[in-house]
N, C-alpha and C positions, 0 to 999 in steps of 0.2 A: 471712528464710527463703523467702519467696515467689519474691525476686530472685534468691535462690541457684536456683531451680527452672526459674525463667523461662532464665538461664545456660545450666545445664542441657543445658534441651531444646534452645534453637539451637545449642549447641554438636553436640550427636548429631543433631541435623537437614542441620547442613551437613556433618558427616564420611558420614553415611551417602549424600548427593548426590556425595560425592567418590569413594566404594569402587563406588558399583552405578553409574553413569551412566557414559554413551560418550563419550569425547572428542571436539570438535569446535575447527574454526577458523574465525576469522571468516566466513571465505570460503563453507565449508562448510555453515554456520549459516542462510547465506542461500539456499543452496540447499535444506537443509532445509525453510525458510520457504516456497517456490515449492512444493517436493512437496507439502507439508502442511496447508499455511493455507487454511481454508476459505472465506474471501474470493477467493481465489485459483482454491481448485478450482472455486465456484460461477459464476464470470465465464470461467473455462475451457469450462465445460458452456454458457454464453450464446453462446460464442465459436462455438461447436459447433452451437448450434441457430441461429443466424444464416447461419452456413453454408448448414446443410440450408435456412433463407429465399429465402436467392441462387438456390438451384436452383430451387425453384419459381417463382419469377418468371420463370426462361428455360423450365421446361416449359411455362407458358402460351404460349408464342409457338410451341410446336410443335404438331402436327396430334394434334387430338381426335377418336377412333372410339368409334362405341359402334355395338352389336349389339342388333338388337330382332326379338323371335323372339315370337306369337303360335298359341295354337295352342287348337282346342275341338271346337264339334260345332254346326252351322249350317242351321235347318230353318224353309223359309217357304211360306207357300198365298198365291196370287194368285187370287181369286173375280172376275169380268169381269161388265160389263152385261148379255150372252149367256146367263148364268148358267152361263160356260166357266170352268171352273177349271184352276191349274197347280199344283204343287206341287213342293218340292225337300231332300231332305236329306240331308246328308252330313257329313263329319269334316273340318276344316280346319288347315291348319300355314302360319304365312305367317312371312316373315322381312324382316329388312330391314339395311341396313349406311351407318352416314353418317358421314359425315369433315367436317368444320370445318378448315379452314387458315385462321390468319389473315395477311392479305398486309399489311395497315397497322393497326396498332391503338397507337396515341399513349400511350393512357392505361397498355398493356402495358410496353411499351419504357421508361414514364416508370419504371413497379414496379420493370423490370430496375434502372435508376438508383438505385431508393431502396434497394433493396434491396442492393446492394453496398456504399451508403456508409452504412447502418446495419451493417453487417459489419466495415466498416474503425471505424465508432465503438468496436464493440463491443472489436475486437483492442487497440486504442489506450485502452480500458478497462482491459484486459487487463494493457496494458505500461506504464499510469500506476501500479495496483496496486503491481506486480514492484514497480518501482522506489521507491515511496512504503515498499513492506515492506522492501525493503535496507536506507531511510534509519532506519525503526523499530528494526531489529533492530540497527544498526550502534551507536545514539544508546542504544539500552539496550545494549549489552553494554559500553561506553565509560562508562558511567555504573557498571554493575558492578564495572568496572576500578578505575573513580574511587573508589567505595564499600570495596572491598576493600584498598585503599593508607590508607582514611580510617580502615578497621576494623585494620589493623597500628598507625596510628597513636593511635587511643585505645587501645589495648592497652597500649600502650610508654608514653601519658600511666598510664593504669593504676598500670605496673609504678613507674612515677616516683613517685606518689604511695603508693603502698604504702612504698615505701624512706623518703620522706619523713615517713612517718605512723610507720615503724622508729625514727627516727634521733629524732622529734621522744619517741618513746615511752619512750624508754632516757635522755634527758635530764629528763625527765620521773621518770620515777623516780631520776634522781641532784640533783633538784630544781633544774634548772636554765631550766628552763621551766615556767609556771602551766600551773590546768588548762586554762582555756580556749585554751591551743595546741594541748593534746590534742583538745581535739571539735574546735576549728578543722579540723585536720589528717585526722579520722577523716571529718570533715564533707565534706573536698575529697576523701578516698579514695573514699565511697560516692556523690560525684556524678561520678566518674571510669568507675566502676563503671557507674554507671546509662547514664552515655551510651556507652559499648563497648556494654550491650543495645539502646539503642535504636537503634544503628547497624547494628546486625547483623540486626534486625526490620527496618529499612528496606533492608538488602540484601535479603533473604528476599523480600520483599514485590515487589522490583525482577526477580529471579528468578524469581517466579510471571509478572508481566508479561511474561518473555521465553518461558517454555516458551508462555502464550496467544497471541505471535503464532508463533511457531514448529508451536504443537498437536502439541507433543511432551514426554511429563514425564520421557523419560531421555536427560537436558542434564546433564553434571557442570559441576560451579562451577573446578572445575581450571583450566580457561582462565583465568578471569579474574584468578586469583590472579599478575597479572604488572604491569606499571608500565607507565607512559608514559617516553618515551625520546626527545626533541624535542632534535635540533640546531638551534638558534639562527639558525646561519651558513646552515647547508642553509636552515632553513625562507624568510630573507630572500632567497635566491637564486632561491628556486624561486616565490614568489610576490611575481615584480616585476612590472614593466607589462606586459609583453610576455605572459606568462601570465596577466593580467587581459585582454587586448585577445582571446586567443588564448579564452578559456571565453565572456566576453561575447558574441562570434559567434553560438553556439549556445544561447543566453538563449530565444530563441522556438521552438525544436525542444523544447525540454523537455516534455512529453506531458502537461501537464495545458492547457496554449496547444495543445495539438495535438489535443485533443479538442473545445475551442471553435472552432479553426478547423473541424472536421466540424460542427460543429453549423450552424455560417454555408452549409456546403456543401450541408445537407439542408435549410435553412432555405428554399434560393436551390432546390434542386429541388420544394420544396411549390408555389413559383410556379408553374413548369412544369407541376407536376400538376395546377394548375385549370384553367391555361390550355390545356390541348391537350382538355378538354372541348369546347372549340368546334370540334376538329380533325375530319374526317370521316373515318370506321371502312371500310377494307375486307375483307370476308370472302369466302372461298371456300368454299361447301357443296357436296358432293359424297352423291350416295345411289342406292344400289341397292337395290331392292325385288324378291321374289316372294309374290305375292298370288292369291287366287284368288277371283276375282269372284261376285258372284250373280249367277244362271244361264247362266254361262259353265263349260263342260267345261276342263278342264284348268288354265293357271296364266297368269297375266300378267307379264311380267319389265319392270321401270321401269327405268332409269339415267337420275341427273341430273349437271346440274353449273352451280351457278346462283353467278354473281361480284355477291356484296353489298355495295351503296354506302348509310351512313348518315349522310348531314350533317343535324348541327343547326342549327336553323335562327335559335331565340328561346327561350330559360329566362328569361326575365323578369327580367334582371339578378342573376340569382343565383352566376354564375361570376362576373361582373365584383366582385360584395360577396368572396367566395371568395379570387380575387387578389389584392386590397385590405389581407384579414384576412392572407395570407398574408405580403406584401410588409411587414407593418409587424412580423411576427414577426420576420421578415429584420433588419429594423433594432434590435431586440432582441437578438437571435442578435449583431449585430455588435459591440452595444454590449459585451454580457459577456467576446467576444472580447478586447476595447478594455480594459478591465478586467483580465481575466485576465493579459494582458501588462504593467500597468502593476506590477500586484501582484509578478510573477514579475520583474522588471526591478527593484522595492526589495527585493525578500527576498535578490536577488541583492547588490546592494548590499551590503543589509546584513551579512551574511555574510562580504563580503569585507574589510569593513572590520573585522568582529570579529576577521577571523583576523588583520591587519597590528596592530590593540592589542593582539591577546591575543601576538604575537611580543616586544613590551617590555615587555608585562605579566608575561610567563613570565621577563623577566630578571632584572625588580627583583623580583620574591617570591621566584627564587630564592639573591638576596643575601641579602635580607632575612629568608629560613630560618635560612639559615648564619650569617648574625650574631646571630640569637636563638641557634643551637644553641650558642655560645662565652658568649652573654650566661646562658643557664640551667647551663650545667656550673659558669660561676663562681660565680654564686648558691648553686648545691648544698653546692659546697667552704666556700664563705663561711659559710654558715650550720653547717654541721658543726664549722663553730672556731670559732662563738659570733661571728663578726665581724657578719653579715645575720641580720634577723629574719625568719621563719616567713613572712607576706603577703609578702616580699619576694621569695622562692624562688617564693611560690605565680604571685606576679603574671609572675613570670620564665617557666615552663612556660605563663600561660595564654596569654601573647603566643608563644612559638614554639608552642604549639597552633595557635595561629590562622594564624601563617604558612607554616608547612607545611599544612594547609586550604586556604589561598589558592593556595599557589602547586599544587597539584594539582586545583584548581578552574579554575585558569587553562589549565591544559594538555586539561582536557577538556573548556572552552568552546572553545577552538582547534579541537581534533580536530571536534567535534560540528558546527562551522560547516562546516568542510572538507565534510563527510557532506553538510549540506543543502548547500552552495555546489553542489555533485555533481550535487544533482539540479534543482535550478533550472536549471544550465545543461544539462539535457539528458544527462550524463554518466551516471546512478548506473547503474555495472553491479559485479557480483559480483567482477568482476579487478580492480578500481579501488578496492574496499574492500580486496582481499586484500594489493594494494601499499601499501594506507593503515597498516594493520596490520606487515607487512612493515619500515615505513617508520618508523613512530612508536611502537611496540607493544612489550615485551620480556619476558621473562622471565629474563632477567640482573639480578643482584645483589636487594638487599633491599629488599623494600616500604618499609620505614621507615628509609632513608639520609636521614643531614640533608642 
């Protein structure tokens, strides 16, 4: 009863994801993903406030005024040896107006540097994301795909064992089978049973994971209800050498190597920033004053204009420790680099070689479907005219279970590598899934063809 309940609900959990939610396509999906993932929108907003960073770095290098305006009420006695006295008081407003230019400032100019290639880190942050959430969202809904042809297929094992659990039933009462064919039989129905739910809870569950990167919960499941559709002939043609030589190229553009190369960039400008410490500072001060003296009638008007030279001369070895710390980050910075690249150069690999096994892997599972599907129709017949016994039939469905399994296991380890191969080599964009899709994807004929 429980199991009947559990049925059930996933069954009105996935129709109702089917009647209320929007249709999307691959393509579309990932776009979705950019609007709405909030990894996305938060390194968006970084992207934004690095920005507004850059500017500041270049306002400092422009002219600083400030305004200084004094004003009260000012009253003094001067008593003299003579025993002559003077005395004076009155109300005072004085002002004054000074400008700063700076004409050389090292350590400014170095800001300007850092401060752009923390912007460029920040965008190439930015567009590591993007493209890391394409390959997420491509590799789960490819997986839904895969889940969804798996979920037609334990249905169909289902319906097989139900007909089987019929046929053994009514022999059975014409006594021509004990009873233990009978629980045999009811025994395969209910664990046929069992696993169409657990399959369908693991689709479910695959489906929550796609609306959390998406951060959207009206996704219908309609999409996925379609096959995979892999020519053979195309897929050998199109991944020969020459299209191995042709994505290899771009192995080290791929934006997670492109964010370690910035990190070596800013590594290599911290040098710089110790070093222009010992650089000497030139400033321009500029200032007008009106001031009104003690015991002076009226107002005194100042104008300066004084050219500031600051060389350092001795910090006591503390910029040269500074360099030192800085230079050996460098060499860190390079090494992860070095790393980075070797990493994205085997996952390339790897990838590519998945997809050239998974091309003759997808040929021999899909013989090897179709020769179960002829090896379990005979079984059925046989055992219906008393010729094969009961485990015979059974063991018959559980090997073309498994090779129809495999061979749609085969096809969306293929597609999946495709996706990462994509983005290692610097490719994954949103038009390169939608032709992946386009290409390999279908919604023609039936989930569950042998």
């Amino acid at each position: 009863m429980k199991t009947k309940a559990q049925f059930f609900l996933i069954v009105v959990l996935l129709s109702t994801h089917i009647l209320s939610a929007k249709q999307y396509t691959l393509k579309s999906l990932c776009h979705l993903g950019w609007a709405d993932n909030p990894t996305i929108k938060a390194l968006s907003y970084k992207v934004q406030a690095k920005e507004y960073g850059s500017k500041q770095s270049y306002d400092k290098y422009k002219p600083h005024i400030r305004l200084g305006l004094d004003t009260g009420y000012n009253q003094y006695k001067d008593v003299l040896i003579t025993h002559q006295s003077s005395s004076f008081a009155r109300g005072m407003f004085e002002y004054s107006v000074n400008a700063v230019e700076p004409i050389y400032q090292p350590f400014f100019l170095n800001n300007i540097k850092n401060a752009n290639l923390h912007l460029m880190l920040s965008k190439l942050k930015l567009k590591n994301e993007k493209a890391l959430l394409i390959a997420k969202i491509t590799n789960l809904s490819i997986e839904l795909i895969r889940q969804n042809q798996i979920l037609a297929i334990a249905k169909s094992n289902f319906l097989l064992f139900k007909r089987l659990f019929n046929i053994t039933n009514e022999k059975y009462k014409l006594r021509l089978v004990d009873k233990a064919n009978l629980f045999q039989a009811r025994a395969q129905l209910q664990q046929a049973k069992s696993n169409w739910i657990t399959i369908q809870q693991k689709y479910l569950y695959t489906f929550s994971n796609l609306k959390l990167l998406v951060n959207s919960n009206d996704i219908s499941n309609r999409y996925f209800q379609k096959r995979f559709h892999i020519n053979m002939e195309k897929a050998k043609k199109r991944f020969s050498h020459g299209f191995y030589k042709h994505l290899s190229k771009n192995i080290f553009s791929n934006t997670q190597v492109q964010i370690y190369k910035a990190y070596v960039k800013i590594a290599n400008n911290d040098i710089d920033k110790q070093r222009v410490r010992r650089y000497p500072v030139v400033t321009l001060d500029m200032r007008y004053a009106s001031t009104q003296p003690n015991a002076v009638e009226g107002r005194r008007d100042v104008a300066q204009a004084l050219i500031g030279v600051n060389i350092p001369l001795y910090q006591g070895g503390e910029i040269g420790d500074a360099v030192e710390e800085a230079r050996l980050n460098l060499n860190a910075a390079n090494e992860y680099l070095q790393s980075a690249k070797l990493k994205n150069s085997i996952a390339f690999e790897q990838n590519w070689n998945q997809i050239i096994s998974s091309i003759g892997n997808i040929s021999a599972t899909r013989y090897a479907k179709s020769a179960n599907y002829y090896y379990v129709t005979s079984a059925l017949e046989s055992y219906k005219n008393g010729v094969k016994s009961l485990t015979y039939v059974q063991l018959a469905e559980v090997n073309y279970y498994r090779a129809k399994i495999k061979y749609i296991d085969a096809e969306a380890i293929m597609l999946k590598s495709i996706v990462n191969l994509y983005y290692y080599a610097g490719t994954s964009t949103s038009q390169r899934i939608g032709l992946l899709a386009k290409r390999y994807i279908t919604s023609k004929g039936n989930l569950n063809e042998f």
